[in-house]
N, C-alpha and C positions, 0 to 999 in steps of 0.2 A: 593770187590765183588760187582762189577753194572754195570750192563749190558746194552747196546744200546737199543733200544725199536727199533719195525719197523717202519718204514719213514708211518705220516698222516699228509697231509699237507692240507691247503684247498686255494678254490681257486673261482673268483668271477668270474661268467657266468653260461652260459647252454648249453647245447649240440650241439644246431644249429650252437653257434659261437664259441665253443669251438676250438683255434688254435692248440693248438697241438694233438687235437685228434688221428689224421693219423702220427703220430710219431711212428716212428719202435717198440720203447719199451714198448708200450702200450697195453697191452695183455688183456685188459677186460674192457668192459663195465656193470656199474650198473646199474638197475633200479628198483623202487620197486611196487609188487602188494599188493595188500588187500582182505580180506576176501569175501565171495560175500555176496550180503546183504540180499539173500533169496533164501531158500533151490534150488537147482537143475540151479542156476545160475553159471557163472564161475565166476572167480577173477577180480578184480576190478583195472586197470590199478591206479598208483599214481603216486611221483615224477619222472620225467623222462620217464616214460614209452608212451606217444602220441607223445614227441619230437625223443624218439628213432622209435616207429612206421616210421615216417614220413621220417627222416633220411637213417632207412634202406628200406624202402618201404615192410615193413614186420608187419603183424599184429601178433605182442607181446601179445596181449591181449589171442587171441585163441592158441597161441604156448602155454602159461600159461598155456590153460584150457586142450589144450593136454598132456604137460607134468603131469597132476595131480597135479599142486599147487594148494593150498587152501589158499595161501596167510597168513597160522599162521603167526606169530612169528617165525622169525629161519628155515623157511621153504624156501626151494634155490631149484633153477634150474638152469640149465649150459647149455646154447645152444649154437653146434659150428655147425657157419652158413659156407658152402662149400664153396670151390675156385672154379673158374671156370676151365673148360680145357683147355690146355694151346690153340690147337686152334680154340678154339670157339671165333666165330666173334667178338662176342660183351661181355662185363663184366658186373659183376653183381652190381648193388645198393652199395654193401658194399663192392668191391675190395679196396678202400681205408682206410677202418675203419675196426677198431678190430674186427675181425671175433666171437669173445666168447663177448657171452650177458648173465649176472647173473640176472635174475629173482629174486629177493631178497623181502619175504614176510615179511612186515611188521605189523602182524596186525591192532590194532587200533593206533596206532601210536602215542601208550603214553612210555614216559621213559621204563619202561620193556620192554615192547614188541621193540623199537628199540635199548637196550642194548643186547638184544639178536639176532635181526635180523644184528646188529654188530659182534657177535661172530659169526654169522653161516658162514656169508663173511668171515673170516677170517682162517676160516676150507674148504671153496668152493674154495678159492682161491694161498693156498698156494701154494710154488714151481712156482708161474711168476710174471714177471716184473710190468711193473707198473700199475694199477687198477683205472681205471677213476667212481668214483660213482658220480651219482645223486637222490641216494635213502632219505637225508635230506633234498634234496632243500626245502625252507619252511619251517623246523623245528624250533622249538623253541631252544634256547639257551642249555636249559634241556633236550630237543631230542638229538641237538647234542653232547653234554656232554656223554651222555648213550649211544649212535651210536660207538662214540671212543670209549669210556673204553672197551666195549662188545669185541670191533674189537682187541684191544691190550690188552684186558685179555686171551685174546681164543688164542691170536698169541702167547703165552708164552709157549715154552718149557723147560723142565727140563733138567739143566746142567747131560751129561752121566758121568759116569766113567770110559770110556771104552780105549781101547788101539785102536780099530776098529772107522773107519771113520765113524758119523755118518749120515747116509744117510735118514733120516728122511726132509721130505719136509719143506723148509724154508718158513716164511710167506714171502706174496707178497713182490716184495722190496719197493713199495711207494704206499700209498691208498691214490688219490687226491680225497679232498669234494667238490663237484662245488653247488657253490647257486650264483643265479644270485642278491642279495640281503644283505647276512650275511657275514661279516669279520669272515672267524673261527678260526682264530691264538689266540685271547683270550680265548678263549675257550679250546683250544688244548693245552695251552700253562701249564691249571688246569690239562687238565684230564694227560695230562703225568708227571708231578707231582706225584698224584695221581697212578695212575698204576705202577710207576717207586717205587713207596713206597708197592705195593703189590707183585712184581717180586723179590725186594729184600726179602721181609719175607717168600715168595715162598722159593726161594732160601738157604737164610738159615736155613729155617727148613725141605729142603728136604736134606741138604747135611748128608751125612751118618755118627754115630759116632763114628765109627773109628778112623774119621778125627775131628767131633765138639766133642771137650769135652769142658770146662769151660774156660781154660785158651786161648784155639782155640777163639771162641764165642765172651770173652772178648777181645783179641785183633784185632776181624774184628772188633768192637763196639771202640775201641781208633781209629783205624786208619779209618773208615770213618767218622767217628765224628770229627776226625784232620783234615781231607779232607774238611771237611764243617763248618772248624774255629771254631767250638763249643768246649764249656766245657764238659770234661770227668776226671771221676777221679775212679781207681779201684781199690779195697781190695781184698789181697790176704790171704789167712789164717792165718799169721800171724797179720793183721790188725781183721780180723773179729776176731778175737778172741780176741783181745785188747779192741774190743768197743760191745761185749755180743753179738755178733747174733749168739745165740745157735741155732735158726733153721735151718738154710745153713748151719752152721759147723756139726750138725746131721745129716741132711740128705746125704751130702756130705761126712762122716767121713769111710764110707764101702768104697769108690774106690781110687785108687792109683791117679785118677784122682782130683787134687783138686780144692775147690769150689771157688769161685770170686763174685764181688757183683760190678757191672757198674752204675754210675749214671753220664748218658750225659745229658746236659742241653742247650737250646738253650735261649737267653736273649736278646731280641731286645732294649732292651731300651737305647739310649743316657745316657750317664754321665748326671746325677742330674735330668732327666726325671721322674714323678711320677712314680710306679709300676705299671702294667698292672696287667688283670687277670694273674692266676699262674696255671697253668694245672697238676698234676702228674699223671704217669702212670707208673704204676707200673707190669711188664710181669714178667710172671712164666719162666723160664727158668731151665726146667729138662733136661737135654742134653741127657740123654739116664736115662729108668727106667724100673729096675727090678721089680721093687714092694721093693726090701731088702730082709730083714725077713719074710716080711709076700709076699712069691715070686707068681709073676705072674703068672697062665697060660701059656704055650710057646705060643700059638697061640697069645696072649693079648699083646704079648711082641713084635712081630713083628713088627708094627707100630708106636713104642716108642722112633722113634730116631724126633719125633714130637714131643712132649713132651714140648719143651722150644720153641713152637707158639706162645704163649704169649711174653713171651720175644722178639721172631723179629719182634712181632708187634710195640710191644712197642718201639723200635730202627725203626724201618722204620717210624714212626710216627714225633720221634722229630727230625728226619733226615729232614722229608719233609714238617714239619713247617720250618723250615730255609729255605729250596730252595725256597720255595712261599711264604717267607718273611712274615712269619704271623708277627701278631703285638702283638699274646698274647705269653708268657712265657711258655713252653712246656719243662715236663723233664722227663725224661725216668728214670725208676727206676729198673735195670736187675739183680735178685740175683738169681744165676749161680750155679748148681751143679748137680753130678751122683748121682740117687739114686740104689748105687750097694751091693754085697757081699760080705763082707770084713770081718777080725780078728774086723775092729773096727766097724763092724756098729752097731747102734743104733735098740733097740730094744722095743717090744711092752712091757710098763710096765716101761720103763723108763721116768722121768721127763724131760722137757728142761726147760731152762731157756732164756727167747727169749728177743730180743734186746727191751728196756722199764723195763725188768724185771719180766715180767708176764709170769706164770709157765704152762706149758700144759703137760699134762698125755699122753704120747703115746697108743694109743690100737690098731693100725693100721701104720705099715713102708709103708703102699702103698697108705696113705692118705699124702705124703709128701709134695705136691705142695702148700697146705695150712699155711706150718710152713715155707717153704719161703717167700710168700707172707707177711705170719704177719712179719718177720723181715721188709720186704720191706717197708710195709703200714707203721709201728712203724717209719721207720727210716721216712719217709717222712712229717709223724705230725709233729714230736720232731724238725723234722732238716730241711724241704726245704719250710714251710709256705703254704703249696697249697691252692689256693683258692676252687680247685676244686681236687676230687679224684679218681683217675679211675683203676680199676685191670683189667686184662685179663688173661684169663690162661683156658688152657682143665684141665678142675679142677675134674671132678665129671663124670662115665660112665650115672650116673640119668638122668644127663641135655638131654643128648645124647638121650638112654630111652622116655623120655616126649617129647623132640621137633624133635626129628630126625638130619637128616643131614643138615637141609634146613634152621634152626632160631637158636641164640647162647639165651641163656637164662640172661635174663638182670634183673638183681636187683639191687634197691635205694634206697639210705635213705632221696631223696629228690626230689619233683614231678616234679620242674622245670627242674632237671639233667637229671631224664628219662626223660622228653616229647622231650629235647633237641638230646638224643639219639636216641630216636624215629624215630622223623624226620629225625636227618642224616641217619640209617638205610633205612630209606624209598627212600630217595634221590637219597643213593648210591647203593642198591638193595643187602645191607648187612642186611637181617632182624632182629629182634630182637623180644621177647616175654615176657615182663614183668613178671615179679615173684612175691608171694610174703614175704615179711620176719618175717614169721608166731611166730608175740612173745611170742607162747606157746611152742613152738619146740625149746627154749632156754634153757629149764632143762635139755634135754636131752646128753647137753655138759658141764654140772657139771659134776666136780671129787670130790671122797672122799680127794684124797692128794693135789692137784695142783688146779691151779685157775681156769683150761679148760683141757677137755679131746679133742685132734682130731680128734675124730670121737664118734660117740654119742655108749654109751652101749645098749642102745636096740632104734634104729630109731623108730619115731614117724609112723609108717605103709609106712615105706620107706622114703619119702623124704629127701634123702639125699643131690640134688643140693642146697636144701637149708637151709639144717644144715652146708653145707660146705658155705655157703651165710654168714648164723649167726653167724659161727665162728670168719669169715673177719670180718666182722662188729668189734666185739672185739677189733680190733686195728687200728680202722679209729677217733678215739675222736668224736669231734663236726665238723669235719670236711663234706661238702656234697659228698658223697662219694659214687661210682657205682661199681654194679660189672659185668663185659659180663666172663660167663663161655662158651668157643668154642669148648667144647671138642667134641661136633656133627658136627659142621662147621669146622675145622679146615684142616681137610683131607676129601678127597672124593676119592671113589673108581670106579668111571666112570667121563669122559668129560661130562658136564651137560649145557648148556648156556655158559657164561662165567666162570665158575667153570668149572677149571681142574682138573683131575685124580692125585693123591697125596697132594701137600702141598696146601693150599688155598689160604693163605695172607688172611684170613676172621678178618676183622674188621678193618686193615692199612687204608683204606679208611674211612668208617666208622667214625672213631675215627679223621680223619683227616680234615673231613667233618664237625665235631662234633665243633671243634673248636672254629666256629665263633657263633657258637648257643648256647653253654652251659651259663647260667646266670654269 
């Protein structure tokens, strides 16, 4: 499951000497404006826009201020300039040049605001051929990084299941960058990377699960992880039950569906090479959740075949450390199961006994994502050395609640790991919002009988994102160890900038970006 991206190619010049401008398959011209600098002004001509004035002997600047651009961010205009009649004497200025001019506002023309005026080209544009911009020329390196990603995160559509041809407009077939100045192939070469690591967790956390159940999930995770020479190895119920992870065997023990536990590892090192940093990440992987026992809302339940987000992050992530050749150690830790209905499932009231041995009280079957995760995090101390430890998972509806759709809720037990995550957040315009892991809200996940309860008997005046933080913590040792709960970011329910409507791929980047920063 991976999909072709659309053709961004770049390309060194500028419009005057642009040769193949007047090529047939050239259906548009970029250029970008800005904001005006003082009320009751128009927009403010930028890259490209004086060389297209000149070229088509058309003032761009007032067409802007006729069309109503304001130059935001994400702000487009589409102007299709007329042919002539067939006989009229004489031709116009732009008979030989791509009749459609995109207006493309950039605002201030920092990273966000051209990660987005990326994505809005990419929604102005769909359904034609080839798209010449010079809305970066000039940019800095980190413009155009953000220019792509925006343009091939917005160009991503969702695989149909339909029997019917889908007729839904394709993105452009090739977006050329023209800077008279910048090589953008290195550039390009990151951000598709990058994106190609957020289409796939798109991807498979939008597929429906009828189709993804655990043993589905684990074996796209062997076979592109075979695809990309990497170490994979996966336990099937028989095995999890040999080496104690009572929490994936719990949670997973109600559906006919059974549970799996994937650990792909990517290892650049040469034979007898020092060790490098050691990265783990460990994704939640609910493939579909009832709640159990303690059963969902129907309405709650609808959008739960997301549930194991975390999980394809976590697999898109050490996927895409190998293509871009990191040079640190990156390993993916995916423990897989349905939390369903069943003769056998697990009930509130029941003890587990989770992988290390440490006993947790159930008071809650719809706090499950948490007792996978401790199997995961547990197996990861004990067994794969991490230098560094990282969860993801739509863990807690709180997180959601407090930050919204817009910041995934990020807690640490080590300043240097957040400010690390910080910044890639910042970077990559995946935000994050520090938490924190308040050590008196630690009593609250005492049990009379077992070592931890999963979910606290009377929360501390709510905060639940991070009682479920404190829990994790539990079973990270001394290890530096982070947590991003996406359960706000994960999905979205409208096109937003580059955030599309369904699955998100929120934090593949992020996390991927995170890489070379983390201590």
């Amino acid at each position: 499951m991976s999909r072709d991206l659309p053709e961004v190619v770049g390309a060194l010049g500028s419009l005057p000497g642009c040769t193949f401008l007047t090529d047939d398959d050239v259906s548009a011209v970029v250029v970008a404006v800005a904001p005006p600098p003082e009320p009751g002004e128009g927009p403010q001509p930028r890259a490209g826009t004086v060389d297209a004035s000149a070229l088509y002997h058309v003032d761009l600047g007032e067409m802007a201020e006729r069309q109503g651009l304001q130059g935001r961010a994400g702000d487009a205009a589409v102007v299709d300039l007329p042919r002539p009649h067939r006989g009229a004497a004489e031709s116009f200025p732009w008979s030989e040049l791509p009749r459609r001019i995109v207006l493309l506002g950039i605002g201030d023309g920092s990273p966000t605001d051209l990660r987005r005026a990326g994505a809005a080209l990419a929604r102005r544009t769909a359904g034609l051929e080839r798209v010449v911009s010079v809305a970066t020329a000039g940019a800095s390196d980190d413009g155009l990084r953000a220019f792509a990603e925006g343009y091939l995160l917005a160009a991503y559509r969702p695989e149909r299941w339909s029997g019917t041809p889908d007729e839904r407009p394709r993105p452009a077939e090739q977006l050329v960058l023209l800077d008279p100045a910048l090589d953008a192939e290195p550039v390009l070469v990151r951000v598709r990377c990058a994106v190609r690591a957020t289409w796939l967790a798109r991807d498979l956390t939008a597929t429906p699960s009828s189709t993804k159940d655990p043993a589905w999930l684990a074996d796209r995770a062997r076979d592109l992880a075979t695809s990309a020479g990497l170490d994979v190895r996966v336990l099937g119920p028989r095995e999890l039950a040999a080496q104690g992870f009572g929490g994936i065997l719990a949670v997973g023990g109600g559906s006919a569906r059974t549970p799996r536990l994937v650990v792909v590892s990517h290892d650049p090192r040469p034979d007898g090479a020092a060790p490098g940093r050691h990265v783990v990440v460990v994704g939640k992987g609910v493939t579909y959740d009832t709640g159990g026992l303690s059963l969902k809302p129907r309405t709650a339940m609808v959008p739960m075949k997301t549930d194991m987000a975390g999980a394809a992050v976590a697999l898109a992530v050490v996927l895409a450390a190998a293509e871009a050749g990191s040079q640190h150690r990156v390993t993916a830790v995916l423990p897989l199961a349905e939390n369903h209905l069943g003769a056998a499932s697990y009930r509130p009231g029941d003890v587990l006994r989770l992988h290390g041995g440490t006993t947790v009280e159930v008071a809650n079957t719809d706090a499950e994502g948490r007792l996978l995760l401790a199997d995961g995090l547990d197996l990861a101390v004990r067994e794969l050395a991490p230098d560094v430890l990282v969860d993801v998972a739509t863990l807690t509806g709180a997180a959601a609640v407090g930050l919204g759709d817009g910041h995934a809720a990020l807690y640490a037990t080590d300043d240097a790991v957040a400010r690390a995550l910080e910044r890639a957040a910042a970077r990559t315009g995946e935000p994050v919002w520090r938490m924190p892991l308040v050590a008196d809200y630690a009593d609250a996940l005492r049990s009379e009988v077992a070592d931890l309860r999963n979910v606290p008997t009377q929360p501390p005046g709510g905060a639940g994102s991070i009682t479920a933080a404190l829990f994790l913590r539990a079973f990270t040792g001394t290890v530096p160890w982070a947590h991003l709960d996406i359960a706000g970011t994960a999905r979205s329910t409208k096109n937003r900038h580059e955030v599309v409507e369904g699955a998100t791929g929120f934090g593949a980047r992020l996390l991927l970006d995170a890489l070379d920063l983390l201590p």
